[in-house]
One Martini backbone bead per residue (centre of mass of N, CA, C, O) as a GRO file, in nm:
protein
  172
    1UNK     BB    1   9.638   9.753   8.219
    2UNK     BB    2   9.447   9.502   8.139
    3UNK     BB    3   9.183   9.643   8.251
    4UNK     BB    4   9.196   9.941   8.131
    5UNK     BB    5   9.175   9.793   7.846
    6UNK     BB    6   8.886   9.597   7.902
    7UNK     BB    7   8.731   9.857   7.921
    8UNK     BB    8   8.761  10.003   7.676
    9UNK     BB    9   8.664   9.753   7.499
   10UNK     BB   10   8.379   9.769   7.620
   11UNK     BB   11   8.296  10.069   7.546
   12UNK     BB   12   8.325  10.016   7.218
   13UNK     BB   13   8.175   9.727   7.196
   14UNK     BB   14   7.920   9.805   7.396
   15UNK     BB   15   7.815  10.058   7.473
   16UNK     BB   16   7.740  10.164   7.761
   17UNK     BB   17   7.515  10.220   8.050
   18UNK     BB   18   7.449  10.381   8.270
   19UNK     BB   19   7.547  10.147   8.564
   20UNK     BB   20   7.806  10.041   8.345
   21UNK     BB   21   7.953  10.299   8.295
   22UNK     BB   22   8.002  10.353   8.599
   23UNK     BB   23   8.139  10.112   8.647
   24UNK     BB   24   8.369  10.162   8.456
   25UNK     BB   25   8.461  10.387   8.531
   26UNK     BB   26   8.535  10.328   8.827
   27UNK     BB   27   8.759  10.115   8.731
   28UNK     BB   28   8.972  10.304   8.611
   29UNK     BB   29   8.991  10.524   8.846
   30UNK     BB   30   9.068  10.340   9.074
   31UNK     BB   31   9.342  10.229   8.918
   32UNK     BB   32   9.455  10.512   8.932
   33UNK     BB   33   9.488  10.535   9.255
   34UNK     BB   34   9.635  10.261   9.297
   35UNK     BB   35   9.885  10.325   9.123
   36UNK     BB   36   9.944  10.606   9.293
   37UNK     BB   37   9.954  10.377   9.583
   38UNK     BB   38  10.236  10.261   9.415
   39UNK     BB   39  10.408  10.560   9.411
   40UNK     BB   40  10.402  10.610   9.723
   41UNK     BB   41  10.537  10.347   9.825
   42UNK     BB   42  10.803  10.384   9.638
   43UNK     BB   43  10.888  10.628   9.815
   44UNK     BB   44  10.887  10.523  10.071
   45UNK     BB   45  11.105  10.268  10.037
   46UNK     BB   46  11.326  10.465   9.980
   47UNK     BB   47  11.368  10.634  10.245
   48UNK     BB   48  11.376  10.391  10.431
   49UNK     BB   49  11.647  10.290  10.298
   50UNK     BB   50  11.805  10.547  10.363
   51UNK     BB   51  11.786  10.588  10.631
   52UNK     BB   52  11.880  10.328  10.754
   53UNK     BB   53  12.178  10.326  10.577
   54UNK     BB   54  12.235  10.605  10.750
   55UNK     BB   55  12.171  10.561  11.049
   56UNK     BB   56  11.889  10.789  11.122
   57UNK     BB   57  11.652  10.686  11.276
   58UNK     BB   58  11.670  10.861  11.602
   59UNK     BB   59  11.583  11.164  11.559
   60UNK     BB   60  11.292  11.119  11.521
   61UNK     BB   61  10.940  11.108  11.547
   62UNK     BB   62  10.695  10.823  11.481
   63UNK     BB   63  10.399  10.845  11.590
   64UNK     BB   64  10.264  10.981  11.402
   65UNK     BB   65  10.331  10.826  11.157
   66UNK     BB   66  10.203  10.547  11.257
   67UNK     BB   67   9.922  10.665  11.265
   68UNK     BB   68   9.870  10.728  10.976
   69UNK     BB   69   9.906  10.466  10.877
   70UNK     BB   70   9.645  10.324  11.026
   71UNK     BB   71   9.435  10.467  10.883
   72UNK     BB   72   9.534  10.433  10.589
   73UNK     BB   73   9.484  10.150  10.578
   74UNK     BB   74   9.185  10.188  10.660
   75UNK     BB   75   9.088  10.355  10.451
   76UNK     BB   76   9.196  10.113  10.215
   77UNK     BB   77   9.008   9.877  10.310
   78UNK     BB   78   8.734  10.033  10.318
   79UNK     BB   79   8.739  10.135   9.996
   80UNK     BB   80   8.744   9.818   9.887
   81UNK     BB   81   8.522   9.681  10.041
   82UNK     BB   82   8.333   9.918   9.893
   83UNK     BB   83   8.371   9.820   9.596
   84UNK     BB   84   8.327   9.492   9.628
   85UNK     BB   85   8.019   9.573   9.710
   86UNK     BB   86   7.888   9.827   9.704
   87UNK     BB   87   7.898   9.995   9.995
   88UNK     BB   88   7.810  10.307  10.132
   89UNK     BB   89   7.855  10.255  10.454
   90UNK     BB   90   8.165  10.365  10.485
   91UNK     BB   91   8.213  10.662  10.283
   92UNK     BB   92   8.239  10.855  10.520
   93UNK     BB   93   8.442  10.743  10.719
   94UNK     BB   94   8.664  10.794  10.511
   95UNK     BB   95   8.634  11.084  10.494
   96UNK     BB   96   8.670  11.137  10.838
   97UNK     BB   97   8.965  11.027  10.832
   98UNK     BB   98   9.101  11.253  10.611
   99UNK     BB   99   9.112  11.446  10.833
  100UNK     BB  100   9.240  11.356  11.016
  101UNK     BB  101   9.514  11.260  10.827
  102UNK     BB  102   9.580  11.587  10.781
  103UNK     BB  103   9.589  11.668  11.038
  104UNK     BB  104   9.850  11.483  11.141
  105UNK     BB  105  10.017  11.612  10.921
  106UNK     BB  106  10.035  11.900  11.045
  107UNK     BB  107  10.149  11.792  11.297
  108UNK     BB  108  10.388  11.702  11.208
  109UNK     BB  109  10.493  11.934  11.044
  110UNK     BB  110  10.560  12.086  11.326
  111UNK     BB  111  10.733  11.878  11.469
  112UNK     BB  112  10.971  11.892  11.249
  113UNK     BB  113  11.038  12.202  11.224
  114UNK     BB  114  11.130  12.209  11.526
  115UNK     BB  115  11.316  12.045  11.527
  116UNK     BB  116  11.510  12.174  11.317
  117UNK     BB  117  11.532  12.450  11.458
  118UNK     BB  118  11.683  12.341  11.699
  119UNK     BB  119  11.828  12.110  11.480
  120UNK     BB  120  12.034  12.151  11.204
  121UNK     BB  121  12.099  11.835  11.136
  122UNK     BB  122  11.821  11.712  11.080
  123UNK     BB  123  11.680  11.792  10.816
  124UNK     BB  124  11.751  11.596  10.610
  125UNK     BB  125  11.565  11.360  10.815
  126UNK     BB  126  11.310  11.538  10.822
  127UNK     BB  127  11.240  11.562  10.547
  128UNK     BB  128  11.229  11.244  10.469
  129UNK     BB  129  10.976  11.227  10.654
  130UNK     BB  130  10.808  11.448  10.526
  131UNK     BB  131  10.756  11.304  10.290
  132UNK     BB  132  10.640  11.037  10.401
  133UNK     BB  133  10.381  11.213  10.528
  134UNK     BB  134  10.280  11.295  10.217
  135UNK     BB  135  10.265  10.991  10.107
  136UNK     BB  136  10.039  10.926  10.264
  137UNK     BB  137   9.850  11.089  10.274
  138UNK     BB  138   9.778  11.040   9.940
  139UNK     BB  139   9.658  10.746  10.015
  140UNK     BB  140   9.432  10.904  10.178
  141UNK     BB  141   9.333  11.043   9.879
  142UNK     BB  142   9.276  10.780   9.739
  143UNK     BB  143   9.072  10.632   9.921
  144UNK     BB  144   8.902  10.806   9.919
  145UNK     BB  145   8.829  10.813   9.560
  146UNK     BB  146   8.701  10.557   9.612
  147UNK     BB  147   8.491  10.576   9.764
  148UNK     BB  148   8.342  10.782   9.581
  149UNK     BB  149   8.298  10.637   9.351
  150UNK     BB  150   8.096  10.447   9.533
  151UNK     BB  151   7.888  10.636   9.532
  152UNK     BB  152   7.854  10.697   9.245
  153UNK     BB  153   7.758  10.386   9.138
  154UNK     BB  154   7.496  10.383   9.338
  155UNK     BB  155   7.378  10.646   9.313
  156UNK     BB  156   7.483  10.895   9.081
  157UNK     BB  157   7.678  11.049   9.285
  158UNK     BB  158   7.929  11.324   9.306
  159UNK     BB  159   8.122  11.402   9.593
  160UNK     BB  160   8.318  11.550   9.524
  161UNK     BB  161   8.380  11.845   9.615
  162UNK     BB  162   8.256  11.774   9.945
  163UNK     BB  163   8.163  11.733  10.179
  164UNK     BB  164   8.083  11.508  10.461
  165UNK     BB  165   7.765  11.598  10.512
  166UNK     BB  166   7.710  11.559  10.200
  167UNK     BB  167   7.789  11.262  10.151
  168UNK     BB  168   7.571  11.189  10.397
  169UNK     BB  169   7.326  11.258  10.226
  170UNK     BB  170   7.355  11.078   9.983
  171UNK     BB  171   7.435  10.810  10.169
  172UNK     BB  172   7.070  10.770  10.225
   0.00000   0.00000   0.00000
């Protein structure tokens, strides 16, 4: 909060133009993205909590799930690292991560619908494991939206809702 609040005084008291006002934007966006990010680690830490405590850990495979997770770290450390460097040579990577994490999300959901169908005890827990790998993908495409931040701050170019190859032509 009291970044987002540093940046307003900025904007405010110094009127910043060109390369300093897309730098502010990009930090207020991070911040939101970042915020948004630490309430989905809280639905995790939540429902992981619920699980454990009833006892059901047991029911679902949890490998897509392991794999998702390993992704979406790996796509929110490298656009941190291309944050602090600004440097857009790895901004493309995450944009192809978020894809393969959409994709695994979808096969997790398939694979959880027909558990539930098998078995329909599982239900609840089959839910709740799908909330989470909902809440993954989400801190997935907050990942990628920092990553574009970074190509608007060094480029000045707007990747967002644009494909993967569009994203990697301007950031050449």
């Amino acid at each position: 909060m009291q970044v987002d609040e540093d940046c307003s005084h900025i904007i405010a008291r110094r009127q910043p133009a060109a390369g300093d006002l897309r730098m502010i934007m990009m930090i207020v966006k991070t911040i939101t993205d970042l915020e948004r990010i630490g309430d989905e680690a809280t639905k995790i830490a939540r429902v992981a909590q619920k699980i454990y405590e009833s006892d059901r850990m047991f029911t679902p495979r949890f490998a897509e799930i392991k794999a998702m997770v390993s992704l979406v770290r790996e796509m929110l450390r490298t656009s941190l690292d291309a944050f602090a460097r600004l440097d857009v040579s790895k901004t493309v990577e995450v944009a192809r991560q978020d894809e393969q994490v959409d994709e695994q999300f979808r096969v997790a959901m398939r694979q959880l619908i027909t558990f539930m169908l098998e078995d329909p005890r599982t239900i609840s827990m089959s839910l709740e494991v799908l909330f989470v790998a909902k809440a993954i993908e989400r801190i997935g495409d907050h990942s990628k939206n920092i990553a574009e931040y970074v190509v608007y701050m060094v480029k000045g170019k707007d990747v967002r809702h644009t494909t993967v190859e569009e994203m990697e032509r301007e950031t050449l």
